[in-house]
PQR file with spaces between the fields and no chain letter, atoms N, CA, C, O and H, PARSE charges and radii, in Angstrom:
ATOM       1  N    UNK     1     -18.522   27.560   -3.317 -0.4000 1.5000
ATOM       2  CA   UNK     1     -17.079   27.463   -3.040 -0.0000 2.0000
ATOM       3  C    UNK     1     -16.831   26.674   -1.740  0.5500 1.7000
ATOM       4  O    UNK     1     -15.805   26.018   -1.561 -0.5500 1.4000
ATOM       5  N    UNK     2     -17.584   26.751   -1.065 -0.4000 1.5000
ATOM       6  CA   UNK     2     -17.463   26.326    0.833 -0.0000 2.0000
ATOM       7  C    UNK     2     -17.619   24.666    0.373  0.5500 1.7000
ATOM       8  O    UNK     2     -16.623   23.946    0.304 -0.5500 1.4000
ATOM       9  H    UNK     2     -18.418   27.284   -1.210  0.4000 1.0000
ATOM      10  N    UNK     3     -18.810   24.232    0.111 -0.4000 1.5000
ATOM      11  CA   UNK     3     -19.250   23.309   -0.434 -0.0000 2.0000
ATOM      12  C    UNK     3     -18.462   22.385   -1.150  0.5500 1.7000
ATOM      13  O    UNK     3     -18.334   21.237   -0.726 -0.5500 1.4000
ATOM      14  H    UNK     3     -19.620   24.816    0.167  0.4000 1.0000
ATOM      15  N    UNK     4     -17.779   22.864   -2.464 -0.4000 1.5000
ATOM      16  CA   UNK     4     -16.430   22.477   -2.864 -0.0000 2.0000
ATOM      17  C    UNK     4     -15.268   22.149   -2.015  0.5500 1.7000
ATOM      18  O    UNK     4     -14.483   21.205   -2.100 -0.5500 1.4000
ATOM      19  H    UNK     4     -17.884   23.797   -2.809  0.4000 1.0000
ATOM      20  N    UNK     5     -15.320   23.064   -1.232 -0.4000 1.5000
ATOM      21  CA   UNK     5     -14.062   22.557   -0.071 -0.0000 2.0000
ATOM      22  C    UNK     5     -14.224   21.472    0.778  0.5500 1.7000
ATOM      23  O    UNK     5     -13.255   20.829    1.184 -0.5500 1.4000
ATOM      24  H    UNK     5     -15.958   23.832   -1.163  0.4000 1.0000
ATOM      25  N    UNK     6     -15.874   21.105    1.211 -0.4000 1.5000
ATOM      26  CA   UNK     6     -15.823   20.440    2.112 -0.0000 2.0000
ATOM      27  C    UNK     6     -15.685   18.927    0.920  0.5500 1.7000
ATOM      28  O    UNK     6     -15.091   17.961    1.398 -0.5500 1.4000
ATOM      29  H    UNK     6     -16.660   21.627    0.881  0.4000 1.0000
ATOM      30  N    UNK     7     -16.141   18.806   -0.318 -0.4000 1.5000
ATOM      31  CA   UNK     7     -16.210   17.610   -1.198 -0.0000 2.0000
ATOM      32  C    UNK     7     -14.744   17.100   -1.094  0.5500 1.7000
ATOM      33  O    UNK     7     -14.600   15.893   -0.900 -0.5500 1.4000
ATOM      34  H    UNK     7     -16.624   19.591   -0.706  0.4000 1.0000
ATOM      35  N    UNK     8     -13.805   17.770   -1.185 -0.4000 1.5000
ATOM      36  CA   UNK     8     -12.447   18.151   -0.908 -0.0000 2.0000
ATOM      37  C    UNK     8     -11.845   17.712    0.254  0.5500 1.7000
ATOM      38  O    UNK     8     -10.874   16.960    0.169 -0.5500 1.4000
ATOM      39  H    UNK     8     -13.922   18.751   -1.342  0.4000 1.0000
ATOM      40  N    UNK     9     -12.135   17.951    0.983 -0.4000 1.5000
ATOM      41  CA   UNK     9     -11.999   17.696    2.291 -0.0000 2.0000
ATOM      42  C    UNK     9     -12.452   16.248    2.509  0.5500 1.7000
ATOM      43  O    UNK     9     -11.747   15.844    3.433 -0.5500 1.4000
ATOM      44  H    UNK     9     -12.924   18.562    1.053  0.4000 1.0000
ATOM      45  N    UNK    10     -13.267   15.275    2.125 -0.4000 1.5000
ATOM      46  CA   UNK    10     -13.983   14.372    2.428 -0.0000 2.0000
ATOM      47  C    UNK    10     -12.935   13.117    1.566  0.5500 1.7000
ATOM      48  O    UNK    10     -12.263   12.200    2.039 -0.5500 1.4000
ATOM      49  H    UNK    10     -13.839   15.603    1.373  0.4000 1.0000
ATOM      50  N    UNK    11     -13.159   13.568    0.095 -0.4000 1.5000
ATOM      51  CA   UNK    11     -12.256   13.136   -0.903 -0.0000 2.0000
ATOM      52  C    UNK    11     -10.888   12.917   -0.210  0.5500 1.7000
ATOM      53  O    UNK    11     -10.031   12.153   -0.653 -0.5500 1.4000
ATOM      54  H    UNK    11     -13.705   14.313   -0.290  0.4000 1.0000
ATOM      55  N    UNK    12     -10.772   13.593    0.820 -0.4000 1.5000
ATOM      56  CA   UNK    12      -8.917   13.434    0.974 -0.0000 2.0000
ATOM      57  C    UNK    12      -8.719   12.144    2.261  0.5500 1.7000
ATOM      58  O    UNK    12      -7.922   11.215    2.391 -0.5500 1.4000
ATOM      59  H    UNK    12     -11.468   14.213    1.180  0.4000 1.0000
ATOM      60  N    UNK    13      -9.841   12.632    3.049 -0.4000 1.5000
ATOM      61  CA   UNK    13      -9.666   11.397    3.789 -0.0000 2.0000
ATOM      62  C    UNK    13     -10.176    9.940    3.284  0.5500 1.7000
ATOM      63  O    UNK    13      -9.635    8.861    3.527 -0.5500 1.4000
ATOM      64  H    UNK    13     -10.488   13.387    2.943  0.4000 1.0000
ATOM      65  N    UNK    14     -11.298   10.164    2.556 -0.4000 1.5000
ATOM      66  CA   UNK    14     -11.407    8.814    1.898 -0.0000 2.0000
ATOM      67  C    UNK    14     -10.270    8.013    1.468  0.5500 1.7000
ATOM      68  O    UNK    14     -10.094    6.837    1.786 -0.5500 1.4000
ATOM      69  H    UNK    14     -11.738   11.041    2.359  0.4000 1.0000
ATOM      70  N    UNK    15      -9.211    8.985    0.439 -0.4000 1.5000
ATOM      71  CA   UNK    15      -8.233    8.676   -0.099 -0.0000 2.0000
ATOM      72  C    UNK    15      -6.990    8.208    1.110  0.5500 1.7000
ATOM      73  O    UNK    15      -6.370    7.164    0.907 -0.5500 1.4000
ATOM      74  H    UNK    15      -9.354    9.941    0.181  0.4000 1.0000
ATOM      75  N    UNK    16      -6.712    8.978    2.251 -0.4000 1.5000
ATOM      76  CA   UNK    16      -5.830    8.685    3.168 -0.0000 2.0000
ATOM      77  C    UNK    16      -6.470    7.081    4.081  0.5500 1.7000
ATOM      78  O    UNK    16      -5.988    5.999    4.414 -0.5500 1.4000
ATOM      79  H    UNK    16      -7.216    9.826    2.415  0.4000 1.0000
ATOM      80  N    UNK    17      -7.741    7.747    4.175 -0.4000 1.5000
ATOM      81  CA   UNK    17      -7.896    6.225    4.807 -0.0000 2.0000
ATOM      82  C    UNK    17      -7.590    5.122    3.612  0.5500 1.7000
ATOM      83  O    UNK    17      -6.703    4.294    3.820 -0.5500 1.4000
ATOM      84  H    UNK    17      -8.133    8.626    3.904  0.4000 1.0000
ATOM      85  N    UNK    18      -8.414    5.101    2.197 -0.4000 1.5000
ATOM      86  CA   UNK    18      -7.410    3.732    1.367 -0.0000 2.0000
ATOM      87  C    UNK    18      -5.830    3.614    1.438  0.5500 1.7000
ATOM      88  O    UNK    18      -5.125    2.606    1.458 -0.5500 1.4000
ATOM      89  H    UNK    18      -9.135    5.773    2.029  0.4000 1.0000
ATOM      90  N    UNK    19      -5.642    4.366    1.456 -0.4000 1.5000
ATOM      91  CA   UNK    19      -3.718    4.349    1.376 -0.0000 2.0000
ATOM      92  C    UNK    19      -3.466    3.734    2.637  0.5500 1.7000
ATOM      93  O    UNK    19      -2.912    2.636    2.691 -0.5500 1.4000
ATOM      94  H    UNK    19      -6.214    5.186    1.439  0.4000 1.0000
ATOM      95  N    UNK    20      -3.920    4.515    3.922 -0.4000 1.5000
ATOM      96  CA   UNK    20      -3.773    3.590    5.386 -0.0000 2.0000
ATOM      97  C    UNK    20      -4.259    2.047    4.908  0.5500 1.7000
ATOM      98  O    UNK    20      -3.403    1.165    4.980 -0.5500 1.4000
ATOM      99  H    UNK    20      -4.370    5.407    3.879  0.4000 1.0000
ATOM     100  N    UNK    21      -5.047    1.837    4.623 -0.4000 1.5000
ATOM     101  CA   UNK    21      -5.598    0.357    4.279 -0.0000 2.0000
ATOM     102  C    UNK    21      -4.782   -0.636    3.780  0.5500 1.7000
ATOM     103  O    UNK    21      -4.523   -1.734    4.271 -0.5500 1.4000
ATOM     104  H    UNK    21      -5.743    2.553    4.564  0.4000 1.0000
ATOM     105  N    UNK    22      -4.176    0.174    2.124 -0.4000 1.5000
ATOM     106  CA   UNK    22      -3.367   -0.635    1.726 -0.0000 2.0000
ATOM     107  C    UNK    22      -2.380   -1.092    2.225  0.5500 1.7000
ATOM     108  O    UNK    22      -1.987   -2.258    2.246 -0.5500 1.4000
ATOM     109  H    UNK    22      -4.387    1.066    1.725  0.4000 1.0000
ATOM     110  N    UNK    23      -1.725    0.280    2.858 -0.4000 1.5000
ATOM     111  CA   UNK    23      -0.484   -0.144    4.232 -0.0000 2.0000
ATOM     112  C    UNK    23      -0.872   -1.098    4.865  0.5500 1.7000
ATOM     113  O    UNK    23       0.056   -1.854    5.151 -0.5500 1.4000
ATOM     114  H    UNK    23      -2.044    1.227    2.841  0.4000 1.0000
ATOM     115  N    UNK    24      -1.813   -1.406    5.211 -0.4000 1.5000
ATOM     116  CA   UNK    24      -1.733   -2.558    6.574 -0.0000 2.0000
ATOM     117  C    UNK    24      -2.102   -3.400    5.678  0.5500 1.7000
ATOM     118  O    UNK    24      -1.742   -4.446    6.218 -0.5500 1.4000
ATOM     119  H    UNK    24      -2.567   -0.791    4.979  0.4000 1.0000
ATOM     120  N    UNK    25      -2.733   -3.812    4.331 -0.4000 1.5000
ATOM     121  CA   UNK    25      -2.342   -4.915    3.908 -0.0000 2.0000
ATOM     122  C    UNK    25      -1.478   -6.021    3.410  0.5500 1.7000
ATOM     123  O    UNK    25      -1.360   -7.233    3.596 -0.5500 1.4000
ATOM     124  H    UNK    25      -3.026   -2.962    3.893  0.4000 1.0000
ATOM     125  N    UNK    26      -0.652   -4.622    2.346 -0.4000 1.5000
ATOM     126  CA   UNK    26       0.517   -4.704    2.041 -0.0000 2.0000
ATOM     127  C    UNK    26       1.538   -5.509    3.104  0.5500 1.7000
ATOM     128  O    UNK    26       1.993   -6.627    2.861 -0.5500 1.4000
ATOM     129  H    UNK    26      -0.748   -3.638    2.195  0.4000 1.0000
ATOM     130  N    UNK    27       1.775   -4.863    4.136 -0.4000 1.5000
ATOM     131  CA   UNK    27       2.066   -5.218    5.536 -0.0000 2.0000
ATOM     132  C    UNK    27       1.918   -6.831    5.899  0.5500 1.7000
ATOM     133  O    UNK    27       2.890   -7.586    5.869 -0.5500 1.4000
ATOM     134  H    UNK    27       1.405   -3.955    4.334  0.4000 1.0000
ATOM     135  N    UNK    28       0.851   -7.174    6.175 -0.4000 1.5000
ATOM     136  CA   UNK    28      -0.197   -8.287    6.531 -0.0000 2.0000
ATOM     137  C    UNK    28       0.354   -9.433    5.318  0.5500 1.7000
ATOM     138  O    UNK    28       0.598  -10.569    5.725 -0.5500 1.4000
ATOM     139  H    UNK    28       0.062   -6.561    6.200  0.4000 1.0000
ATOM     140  N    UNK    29       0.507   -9.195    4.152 -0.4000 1.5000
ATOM     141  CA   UNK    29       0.603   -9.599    3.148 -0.0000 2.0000
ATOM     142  C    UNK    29       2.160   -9.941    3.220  0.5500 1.7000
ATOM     143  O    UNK    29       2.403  -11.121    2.968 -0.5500 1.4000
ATOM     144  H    UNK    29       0.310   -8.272    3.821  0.4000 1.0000
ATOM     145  N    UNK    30       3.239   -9.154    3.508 -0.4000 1.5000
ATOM     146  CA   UNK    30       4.437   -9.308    3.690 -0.0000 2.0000
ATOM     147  C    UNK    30       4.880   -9.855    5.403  0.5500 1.7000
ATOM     148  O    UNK    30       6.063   -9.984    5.717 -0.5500 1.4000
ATOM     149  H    UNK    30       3.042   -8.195    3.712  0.4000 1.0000
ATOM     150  N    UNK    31       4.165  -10.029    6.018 -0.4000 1.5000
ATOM     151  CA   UNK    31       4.547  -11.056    7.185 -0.0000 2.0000
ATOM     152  C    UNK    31       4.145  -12.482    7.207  0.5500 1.7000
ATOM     153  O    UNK    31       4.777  -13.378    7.766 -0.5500 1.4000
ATOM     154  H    UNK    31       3.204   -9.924    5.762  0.4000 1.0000
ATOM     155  N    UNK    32       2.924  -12.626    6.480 -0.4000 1.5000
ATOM     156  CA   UNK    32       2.122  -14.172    5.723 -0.0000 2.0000
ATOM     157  C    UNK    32       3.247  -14.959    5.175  0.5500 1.7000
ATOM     158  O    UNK    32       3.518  -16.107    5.526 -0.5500 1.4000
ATOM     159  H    UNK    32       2.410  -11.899    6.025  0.4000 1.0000
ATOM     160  N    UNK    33       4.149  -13.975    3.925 -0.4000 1.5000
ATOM     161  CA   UNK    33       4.512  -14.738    3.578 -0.0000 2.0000
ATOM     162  C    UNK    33       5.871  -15.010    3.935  0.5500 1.7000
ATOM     163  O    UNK    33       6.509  -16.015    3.621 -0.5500 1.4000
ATOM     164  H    UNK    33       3.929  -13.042    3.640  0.4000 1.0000
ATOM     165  N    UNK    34       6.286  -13.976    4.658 -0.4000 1.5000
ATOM     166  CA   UNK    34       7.778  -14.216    5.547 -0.0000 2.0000
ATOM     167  C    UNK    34       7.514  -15.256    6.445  0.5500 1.7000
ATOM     168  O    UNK    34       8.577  -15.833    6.676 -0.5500 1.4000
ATOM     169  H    UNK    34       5.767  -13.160    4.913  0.4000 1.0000
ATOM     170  N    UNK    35       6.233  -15.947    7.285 -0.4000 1.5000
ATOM     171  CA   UNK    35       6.083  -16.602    8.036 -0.0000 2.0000
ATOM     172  C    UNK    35       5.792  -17.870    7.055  0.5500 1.7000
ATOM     173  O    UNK    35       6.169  -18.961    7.480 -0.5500 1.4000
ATOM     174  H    UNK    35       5.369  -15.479    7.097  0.4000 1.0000
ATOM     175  N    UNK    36       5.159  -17.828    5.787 -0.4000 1.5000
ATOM     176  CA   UNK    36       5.367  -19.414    5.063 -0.0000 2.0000
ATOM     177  C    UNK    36       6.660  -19.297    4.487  0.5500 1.7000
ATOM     178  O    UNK    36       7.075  -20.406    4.152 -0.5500 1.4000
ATOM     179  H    UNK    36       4.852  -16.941    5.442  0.4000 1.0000
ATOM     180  N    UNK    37       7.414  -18.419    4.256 -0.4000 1.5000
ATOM     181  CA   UNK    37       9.113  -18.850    4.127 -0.0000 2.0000
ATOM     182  C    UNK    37       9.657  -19.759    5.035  0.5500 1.7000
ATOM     183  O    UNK    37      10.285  -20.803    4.858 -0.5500 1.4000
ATOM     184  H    UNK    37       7.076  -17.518    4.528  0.4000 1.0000
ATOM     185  N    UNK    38       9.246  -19.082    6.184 -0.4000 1.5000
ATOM     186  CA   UNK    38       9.736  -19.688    7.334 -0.0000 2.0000
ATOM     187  C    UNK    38       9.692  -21.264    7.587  0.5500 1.7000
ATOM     188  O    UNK    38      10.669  -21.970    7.838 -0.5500 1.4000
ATOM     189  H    UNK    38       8.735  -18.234    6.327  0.4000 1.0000
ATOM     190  N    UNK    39       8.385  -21.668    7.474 -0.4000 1.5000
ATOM     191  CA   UNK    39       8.059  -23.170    7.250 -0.0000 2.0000
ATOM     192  C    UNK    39       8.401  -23.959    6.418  0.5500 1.7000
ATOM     193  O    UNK    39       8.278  -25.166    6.625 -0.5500 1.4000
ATOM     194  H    UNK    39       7.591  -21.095    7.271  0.4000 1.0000
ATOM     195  N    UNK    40       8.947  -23.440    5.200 -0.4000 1.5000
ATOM     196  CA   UNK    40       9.491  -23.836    3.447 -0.0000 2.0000
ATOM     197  C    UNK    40      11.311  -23.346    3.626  0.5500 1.7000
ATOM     198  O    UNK    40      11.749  -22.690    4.571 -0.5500 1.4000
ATOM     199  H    UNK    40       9.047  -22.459    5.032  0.4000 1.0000
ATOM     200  N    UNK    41      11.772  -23.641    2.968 -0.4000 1.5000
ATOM     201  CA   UNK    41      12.898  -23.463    2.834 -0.0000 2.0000
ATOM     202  C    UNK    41      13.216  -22.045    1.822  0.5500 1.7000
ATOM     203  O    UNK    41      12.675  -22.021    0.717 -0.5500 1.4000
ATOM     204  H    UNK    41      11.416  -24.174    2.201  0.4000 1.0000
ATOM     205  N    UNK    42      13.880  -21.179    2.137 -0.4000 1.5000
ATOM     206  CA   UNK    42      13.783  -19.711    1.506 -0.0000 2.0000
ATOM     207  C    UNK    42      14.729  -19.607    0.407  0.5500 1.7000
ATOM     208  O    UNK    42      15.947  -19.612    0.229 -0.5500 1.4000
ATOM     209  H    UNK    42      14.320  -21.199    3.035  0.4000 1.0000
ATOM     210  N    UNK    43      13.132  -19.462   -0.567 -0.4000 1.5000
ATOM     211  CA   UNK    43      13.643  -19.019   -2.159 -0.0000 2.0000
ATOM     212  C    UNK    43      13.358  -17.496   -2.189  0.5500 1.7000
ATOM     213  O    UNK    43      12.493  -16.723   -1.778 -0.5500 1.4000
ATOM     214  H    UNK    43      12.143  -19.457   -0.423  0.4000 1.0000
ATOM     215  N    UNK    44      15.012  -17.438   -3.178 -0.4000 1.5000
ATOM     216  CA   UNK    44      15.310  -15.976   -4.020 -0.0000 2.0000
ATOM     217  C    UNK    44      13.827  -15.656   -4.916  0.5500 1.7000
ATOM     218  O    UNK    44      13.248  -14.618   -5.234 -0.5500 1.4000
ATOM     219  H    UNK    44      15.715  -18.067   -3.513  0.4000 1.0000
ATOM     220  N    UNK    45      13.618  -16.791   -5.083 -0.4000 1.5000
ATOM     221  CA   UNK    45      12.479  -15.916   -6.302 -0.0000 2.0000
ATOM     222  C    UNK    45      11.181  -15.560   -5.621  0.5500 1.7000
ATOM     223  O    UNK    45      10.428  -14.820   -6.253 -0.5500 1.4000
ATOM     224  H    UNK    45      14.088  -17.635   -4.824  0.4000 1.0000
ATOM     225  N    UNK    46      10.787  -15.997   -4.366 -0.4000 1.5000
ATOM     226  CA   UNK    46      10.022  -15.434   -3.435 -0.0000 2.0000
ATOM     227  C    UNK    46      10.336  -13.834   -2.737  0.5500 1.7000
ATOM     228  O    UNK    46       9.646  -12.899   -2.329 -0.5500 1.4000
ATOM     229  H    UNK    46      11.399  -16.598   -3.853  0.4000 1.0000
ATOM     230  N    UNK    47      11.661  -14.115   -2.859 -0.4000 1.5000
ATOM     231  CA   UNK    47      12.243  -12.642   -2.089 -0.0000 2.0000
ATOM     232  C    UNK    47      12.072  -12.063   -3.093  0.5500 1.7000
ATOM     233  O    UNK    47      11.757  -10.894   -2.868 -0.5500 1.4000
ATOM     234  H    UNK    47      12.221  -14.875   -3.190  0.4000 1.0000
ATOM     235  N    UNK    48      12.148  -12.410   -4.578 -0.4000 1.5000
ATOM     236  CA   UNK    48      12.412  -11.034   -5.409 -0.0000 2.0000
ATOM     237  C    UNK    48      10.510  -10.431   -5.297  0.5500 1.7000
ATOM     238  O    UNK    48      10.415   -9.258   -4.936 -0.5500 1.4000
ATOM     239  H    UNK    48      12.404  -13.359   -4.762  0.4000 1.0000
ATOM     240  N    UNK    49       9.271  -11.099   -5.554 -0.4000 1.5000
ATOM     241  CA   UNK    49       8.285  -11.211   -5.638 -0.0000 2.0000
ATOM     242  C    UNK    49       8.168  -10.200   -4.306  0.5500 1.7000
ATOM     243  O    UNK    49       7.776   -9.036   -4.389 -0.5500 1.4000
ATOM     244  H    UNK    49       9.349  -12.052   -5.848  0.4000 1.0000
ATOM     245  N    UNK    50       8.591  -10.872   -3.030 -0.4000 1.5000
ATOM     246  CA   UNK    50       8.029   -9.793   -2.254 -0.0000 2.0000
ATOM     247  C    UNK    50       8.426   -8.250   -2.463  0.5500 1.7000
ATOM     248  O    UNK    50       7.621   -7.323   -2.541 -0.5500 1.4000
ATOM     249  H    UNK    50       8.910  -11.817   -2.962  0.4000 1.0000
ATOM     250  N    UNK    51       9.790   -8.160   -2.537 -0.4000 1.5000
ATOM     251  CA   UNK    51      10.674   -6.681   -3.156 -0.0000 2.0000
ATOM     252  C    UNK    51       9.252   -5.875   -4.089  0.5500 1.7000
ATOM     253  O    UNK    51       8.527   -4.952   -3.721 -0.5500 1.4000
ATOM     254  H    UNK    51      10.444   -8.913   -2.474  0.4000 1.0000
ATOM     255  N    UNK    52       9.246   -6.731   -5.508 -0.4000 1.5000
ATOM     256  CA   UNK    52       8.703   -6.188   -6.383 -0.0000 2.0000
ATOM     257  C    UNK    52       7.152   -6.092   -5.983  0.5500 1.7000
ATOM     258  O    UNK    52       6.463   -5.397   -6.729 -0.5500 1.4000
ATOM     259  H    UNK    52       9.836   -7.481   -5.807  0.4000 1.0000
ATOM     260  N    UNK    53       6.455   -6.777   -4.772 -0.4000 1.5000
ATOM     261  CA   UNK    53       5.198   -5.909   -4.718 -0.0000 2.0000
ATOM     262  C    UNK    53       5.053   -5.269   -4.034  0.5500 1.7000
ATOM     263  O    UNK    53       3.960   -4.704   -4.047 -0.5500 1.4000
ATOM     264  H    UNK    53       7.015   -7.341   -4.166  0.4000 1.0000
ATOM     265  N    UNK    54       6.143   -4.871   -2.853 -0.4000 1.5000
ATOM     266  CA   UNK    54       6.298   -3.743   -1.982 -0.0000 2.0000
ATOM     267  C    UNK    54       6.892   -2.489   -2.773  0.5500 1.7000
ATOM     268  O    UNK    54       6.218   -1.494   -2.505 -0.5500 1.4000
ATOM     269  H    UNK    54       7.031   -5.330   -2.843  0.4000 1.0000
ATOM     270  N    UNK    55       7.819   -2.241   -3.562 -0.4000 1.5000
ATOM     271  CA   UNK    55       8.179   -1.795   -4.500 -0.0000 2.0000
ATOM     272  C    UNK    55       6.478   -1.221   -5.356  0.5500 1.7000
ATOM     273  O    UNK    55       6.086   -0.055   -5.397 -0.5500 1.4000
ATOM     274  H    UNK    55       8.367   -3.049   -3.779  0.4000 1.0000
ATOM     275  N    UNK    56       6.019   -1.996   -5.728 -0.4000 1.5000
ATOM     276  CA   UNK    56       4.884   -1.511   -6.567 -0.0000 2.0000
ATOM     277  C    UNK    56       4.077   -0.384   -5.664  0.5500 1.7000
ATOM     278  O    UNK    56       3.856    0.814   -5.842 -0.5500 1.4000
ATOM     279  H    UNK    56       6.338   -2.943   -5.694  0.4000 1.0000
ATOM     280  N    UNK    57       3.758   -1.261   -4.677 -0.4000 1.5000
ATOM     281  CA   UNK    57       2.722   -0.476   -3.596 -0.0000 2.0000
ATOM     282  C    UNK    57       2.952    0.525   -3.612  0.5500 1.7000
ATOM     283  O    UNK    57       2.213    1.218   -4.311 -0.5500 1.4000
ATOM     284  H    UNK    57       3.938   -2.234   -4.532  0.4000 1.0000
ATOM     285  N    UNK    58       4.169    1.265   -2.823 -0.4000 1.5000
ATOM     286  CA   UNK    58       5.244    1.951   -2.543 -0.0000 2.0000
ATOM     287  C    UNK    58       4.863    3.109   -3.733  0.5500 1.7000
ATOM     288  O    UNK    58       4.210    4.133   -3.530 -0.5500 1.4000
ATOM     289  H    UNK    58       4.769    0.703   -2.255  0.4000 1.0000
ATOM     290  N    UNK    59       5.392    2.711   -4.904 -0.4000 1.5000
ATOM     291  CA   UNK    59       4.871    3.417   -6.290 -0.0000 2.0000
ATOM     292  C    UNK    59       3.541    3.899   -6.302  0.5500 1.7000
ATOM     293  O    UNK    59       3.150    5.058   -6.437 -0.5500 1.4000
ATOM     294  H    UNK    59       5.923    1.879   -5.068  0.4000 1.0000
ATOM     295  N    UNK    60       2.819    2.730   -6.123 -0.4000 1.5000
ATOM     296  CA   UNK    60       1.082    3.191   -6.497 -0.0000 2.0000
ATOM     297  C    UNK    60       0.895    4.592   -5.674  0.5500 1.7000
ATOM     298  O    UNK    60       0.395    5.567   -6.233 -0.5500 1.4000
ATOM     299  H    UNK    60       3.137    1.788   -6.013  0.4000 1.0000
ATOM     300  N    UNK    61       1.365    4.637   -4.191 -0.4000 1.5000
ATOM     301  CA   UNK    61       0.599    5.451   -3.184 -0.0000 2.0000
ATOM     302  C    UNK    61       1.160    6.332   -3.610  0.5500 1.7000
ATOM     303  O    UNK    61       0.321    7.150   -3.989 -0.5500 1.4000
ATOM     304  H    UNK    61       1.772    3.844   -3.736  0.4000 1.0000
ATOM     305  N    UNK    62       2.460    6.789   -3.845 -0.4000 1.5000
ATOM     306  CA   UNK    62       2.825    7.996   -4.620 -0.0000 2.0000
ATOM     307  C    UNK    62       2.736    8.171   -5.365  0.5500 1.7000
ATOM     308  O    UNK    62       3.359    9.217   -5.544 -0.5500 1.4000
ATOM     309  H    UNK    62       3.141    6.124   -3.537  0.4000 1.0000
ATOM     310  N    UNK    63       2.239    7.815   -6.369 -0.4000 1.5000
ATOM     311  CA   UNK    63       1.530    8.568   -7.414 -0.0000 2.0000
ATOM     312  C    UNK    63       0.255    8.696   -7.453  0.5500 1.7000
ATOM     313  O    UNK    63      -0.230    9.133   -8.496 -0.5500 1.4000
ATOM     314  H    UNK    63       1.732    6.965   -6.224  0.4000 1.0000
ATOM     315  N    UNK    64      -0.673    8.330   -6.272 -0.4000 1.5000
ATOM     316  CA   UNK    64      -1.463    8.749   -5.572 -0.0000 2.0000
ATOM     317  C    UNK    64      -1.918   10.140   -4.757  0.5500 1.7000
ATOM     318  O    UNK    64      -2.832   10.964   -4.724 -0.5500 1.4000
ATOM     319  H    UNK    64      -0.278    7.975   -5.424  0.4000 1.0000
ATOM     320  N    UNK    65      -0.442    9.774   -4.027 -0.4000 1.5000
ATOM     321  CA   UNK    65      -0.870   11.394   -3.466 -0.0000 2.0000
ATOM     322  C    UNK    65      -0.027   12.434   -4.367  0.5500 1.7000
ATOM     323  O    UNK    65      -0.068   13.580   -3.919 -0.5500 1.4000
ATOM     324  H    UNK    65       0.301    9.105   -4.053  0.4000 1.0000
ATOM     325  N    UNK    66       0.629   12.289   -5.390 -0.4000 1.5000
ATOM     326  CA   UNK    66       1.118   12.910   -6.341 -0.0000 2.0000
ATOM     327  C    UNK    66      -0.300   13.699   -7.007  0.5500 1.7000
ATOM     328  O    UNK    66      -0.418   14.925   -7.001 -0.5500 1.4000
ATOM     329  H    UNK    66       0.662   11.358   -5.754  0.4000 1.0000
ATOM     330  N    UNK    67      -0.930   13.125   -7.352 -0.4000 1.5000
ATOM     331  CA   UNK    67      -2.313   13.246   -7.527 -0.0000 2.0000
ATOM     332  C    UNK    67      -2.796   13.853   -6.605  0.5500 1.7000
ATOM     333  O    UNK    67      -2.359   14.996   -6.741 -0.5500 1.4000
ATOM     334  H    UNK    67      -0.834   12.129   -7.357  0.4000 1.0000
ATOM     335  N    UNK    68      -3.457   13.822   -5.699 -0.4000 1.5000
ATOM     336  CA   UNK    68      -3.897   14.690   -4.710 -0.0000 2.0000
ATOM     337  C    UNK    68      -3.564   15.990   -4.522  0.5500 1.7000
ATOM     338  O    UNK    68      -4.244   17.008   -4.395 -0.5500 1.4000
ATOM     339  H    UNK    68      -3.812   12.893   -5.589  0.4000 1.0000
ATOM     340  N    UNK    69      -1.750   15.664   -4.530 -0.4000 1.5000
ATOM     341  CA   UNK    69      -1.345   17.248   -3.832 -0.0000 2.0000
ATOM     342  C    UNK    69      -1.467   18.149   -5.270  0.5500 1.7000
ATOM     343  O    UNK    69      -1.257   19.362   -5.258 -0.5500 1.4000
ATOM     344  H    UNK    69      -1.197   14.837   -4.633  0.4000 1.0000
C-alpha cells in the first residue's frame, strides 16, 4: 500500500512537471509567433490559429488533470 502511494506520488509530479513544460512551450510558441506577426503584416487567420492552439492546450491539460484528480 505505502509503495503504491509513493508510485503515485512520483506519477503526479512527472505529470505536473509535463503540464509545467507544456506551459512554457505553449507560451514560447505564442510569443515566436506574435513577434513574426510583428515583422509581417497581421493576419486574422494567424490570430484565429493562435486562439485555437492555446484553446487546445488549455483543453488537453484539463483533461489531464481531470484524469489525475
Amino acid at each position: 500500500n505505502n509503495i503504491n502511494h509513493v508510485i503515485e506520488v512520483s506519477l503526479m509530479l512527472k505529470i505536473i512537471k509535463l503540464v509545467f513544460l507544456m506551459l512554457i512551450a505553449s507560451y514560447l510558441i505564442f510569443f515566436l509567433m506574435m513577434e513574426f506577426k510583428k515583422s509581417h503584416k497581421i493576419n486574422m487567420f494567424w490570430i484565429t490559429i493562435d486562439v485555437l492552439f492555446l484553446t487546445a492546450t488549455l483543453l488537453f491539460i484539463r483533461k489531464l488533470l481531470i484524469k489525475i484528480i
